[in-house]
Jmol script that loads the backbone (N, CA, C; Angstrom):
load data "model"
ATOM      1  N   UNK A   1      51.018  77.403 125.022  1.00  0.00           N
ATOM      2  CA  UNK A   1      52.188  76.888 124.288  1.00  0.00           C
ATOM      3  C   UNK A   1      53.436  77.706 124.621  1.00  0.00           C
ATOM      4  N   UNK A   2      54.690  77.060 124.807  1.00  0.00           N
ATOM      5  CA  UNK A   2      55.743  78.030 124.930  1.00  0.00           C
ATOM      6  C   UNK A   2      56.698  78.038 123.715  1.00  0.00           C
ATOM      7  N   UNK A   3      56.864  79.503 123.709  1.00  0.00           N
ATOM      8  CA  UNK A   3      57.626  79.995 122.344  1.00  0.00           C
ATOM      9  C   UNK A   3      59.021  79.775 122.335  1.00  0.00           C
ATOM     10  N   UNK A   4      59.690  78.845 122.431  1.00  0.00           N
ATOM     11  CA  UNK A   4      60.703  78.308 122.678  1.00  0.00           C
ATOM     12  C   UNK A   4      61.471  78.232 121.315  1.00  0.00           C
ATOM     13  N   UNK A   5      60.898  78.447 120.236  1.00  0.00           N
ATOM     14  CA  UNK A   5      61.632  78.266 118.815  1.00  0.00           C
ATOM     15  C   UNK A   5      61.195  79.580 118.375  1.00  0.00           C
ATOM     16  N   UNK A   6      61.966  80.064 117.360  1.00  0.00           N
ATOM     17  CA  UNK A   6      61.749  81.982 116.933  1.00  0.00           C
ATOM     18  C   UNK A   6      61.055  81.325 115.594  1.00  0.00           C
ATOM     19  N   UNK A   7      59.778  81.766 114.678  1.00  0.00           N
ATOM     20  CA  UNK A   7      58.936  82.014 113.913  1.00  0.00           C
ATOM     21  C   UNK A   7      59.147  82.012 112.498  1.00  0.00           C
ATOM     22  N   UNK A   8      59.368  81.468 111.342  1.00  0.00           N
ATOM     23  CA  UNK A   8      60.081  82.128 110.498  1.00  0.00           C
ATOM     24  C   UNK A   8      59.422  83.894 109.872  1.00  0.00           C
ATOM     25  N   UNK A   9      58.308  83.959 110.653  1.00  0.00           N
ATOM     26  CA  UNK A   9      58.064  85.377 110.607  1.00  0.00           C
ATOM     27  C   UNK A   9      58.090  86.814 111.583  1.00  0.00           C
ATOM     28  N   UNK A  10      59.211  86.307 112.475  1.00  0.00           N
ATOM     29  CA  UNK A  10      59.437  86.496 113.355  1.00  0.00           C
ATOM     30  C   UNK A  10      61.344  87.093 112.795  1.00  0.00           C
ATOM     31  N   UNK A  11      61.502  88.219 113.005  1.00  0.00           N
ATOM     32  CA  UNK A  11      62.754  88.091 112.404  1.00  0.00           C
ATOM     33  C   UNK A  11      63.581  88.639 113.769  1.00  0.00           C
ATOM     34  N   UNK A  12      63.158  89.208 114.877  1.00  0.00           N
ATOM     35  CA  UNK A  12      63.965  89.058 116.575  1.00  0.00           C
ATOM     36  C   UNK A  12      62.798  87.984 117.224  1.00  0.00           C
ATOM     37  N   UNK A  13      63.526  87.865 118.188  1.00  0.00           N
ATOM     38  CA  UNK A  13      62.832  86.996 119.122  1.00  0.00           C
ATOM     39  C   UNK A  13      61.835  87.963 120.330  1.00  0.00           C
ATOM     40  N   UNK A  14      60.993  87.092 120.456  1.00  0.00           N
ATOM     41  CA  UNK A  14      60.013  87.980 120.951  1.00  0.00           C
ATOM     42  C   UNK A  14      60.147  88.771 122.353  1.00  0.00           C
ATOM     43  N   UNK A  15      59.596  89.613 123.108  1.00  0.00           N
ATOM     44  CA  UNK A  15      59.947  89.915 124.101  1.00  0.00           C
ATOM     45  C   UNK A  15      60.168  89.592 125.730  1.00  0.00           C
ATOM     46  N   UNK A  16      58.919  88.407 125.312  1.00  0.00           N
ATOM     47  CA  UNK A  16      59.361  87.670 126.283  1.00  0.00           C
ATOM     48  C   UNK A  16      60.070  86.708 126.584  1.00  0.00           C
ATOM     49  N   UNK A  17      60.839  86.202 125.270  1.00  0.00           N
ATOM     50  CA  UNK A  17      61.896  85.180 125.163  1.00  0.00           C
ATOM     51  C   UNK A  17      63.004  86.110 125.682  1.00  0.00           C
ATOM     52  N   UNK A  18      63.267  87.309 125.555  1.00  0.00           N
ATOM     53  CA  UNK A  18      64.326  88.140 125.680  1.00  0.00           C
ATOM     54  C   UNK A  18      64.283  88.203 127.604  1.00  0.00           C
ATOM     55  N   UNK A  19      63.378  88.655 127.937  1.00  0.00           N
ATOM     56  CA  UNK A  19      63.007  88.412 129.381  1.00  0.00           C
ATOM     57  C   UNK A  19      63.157  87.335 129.978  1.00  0.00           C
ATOM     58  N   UNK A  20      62.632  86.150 129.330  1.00  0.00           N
ATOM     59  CA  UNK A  20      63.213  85.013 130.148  1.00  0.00           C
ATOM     60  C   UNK A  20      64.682  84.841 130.510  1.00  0.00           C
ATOM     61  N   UNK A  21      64.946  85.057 128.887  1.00  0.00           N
ATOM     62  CA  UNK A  21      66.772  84.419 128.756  1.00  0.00           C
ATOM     63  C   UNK A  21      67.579  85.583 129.840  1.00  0.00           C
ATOM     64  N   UNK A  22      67.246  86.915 130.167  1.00  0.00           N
ATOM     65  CA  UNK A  22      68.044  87.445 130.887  1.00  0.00           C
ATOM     66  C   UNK A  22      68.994  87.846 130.712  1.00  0.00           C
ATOM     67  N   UNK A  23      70.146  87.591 132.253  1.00  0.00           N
ATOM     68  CA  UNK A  23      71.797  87.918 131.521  1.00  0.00           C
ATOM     69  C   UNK A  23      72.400  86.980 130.631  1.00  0.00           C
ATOM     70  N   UNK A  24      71.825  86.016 130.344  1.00  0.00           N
ATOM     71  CA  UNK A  24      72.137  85.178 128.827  1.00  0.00           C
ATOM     72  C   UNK A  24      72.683  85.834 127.773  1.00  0.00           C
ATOM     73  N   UNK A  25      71.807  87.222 127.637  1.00  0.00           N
ATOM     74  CA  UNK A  25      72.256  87.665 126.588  1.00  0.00           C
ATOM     75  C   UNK A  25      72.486  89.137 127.022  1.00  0.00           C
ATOM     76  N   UNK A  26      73.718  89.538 125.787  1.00  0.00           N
ATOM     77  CA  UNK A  26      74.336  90.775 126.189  1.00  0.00           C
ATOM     78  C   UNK A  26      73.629  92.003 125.593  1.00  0.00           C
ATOM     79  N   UNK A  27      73.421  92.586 126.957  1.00  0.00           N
ATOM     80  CA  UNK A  27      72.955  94.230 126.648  1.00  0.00           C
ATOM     81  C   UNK A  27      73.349  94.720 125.577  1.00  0.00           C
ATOM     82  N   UNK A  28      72.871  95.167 124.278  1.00  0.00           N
ATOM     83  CA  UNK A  28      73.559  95.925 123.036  1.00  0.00           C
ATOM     84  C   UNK A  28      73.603  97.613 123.485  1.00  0.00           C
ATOM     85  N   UNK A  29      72.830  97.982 124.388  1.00  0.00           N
ATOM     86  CA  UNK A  29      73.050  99.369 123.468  1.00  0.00           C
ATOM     87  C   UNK A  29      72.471  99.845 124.687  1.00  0.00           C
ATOM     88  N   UNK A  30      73.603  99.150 125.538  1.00  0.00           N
ATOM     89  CA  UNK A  30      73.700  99.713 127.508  1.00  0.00           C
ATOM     90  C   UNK A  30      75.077  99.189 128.041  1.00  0.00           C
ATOM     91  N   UNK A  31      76.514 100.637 127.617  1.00  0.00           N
ATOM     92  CA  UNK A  31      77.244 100.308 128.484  1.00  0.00           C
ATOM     93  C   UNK A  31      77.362 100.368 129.953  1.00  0.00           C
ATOM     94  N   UNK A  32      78.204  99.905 130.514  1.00  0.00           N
ATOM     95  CA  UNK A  32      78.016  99.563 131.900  1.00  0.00           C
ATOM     96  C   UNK A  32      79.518 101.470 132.226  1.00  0.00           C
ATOM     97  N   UNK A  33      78.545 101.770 133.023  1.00  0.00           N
ATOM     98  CA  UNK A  33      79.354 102.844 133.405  1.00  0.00           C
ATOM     99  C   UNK A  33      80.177 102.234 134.349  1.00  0.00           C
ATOM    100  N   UNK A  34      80.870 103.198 134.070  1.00  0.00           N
ATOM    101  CA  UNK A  34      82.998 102.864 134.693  1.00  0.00           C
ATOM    102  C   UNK A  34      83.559 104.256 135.633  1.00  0.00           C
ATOM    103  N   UNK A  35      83.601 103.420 136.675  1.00  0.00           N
ATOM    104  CA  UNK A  35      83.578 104.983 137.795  1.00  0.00           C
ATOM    105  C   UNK A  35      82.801 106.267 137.495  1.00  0.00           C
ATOM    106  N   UNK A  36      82.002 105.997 136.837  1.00  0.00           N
ATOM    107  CA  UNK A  36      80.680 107.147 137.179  1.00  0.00           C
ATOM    108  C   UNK A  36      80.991 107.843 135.528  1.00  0.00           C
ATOM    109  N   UNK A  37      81.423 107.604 134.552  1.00  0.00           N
ATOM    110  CA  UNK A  37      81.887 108.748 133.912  1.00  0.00           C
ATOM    111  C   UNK A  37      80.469 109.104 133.234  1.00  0.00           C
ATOM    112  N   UNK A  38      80.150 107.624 132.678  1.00  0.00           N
ATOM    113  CA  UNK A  38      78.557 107.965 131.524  1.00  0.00           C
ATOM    114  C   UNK A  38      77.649 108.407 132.873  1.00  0.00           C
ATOM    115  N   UNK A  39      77.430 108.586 133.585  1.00  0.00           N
ATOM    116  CA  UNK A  39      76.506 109.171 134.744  1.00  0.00           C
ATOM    117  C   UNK A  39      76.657 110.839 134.519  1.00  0.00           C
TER     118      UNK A  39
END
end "model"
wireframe off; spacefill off
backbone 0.3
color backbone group
């Protein structure tokens, strides 16, 4: 079966829905370094 709808016991979506969707959705808590500084 594919998990295509989130659970009502399910309160994020699962991990492989997150994997599928990809760059769909935005990185929370990964800025994108800017000429090297966060490096």
């Amino acid at each position: 079966m594919a998990t295509t709808t989130i659970s009502p016991r399910q309160a994020l979506p699962s991990p492989n829905q997150i994997l599928s969707l990809g760059p769909n959705l935005p990185k929370p808590i990964e800025p994108k370094p800017r000429f090297g500084k966060y490096l």
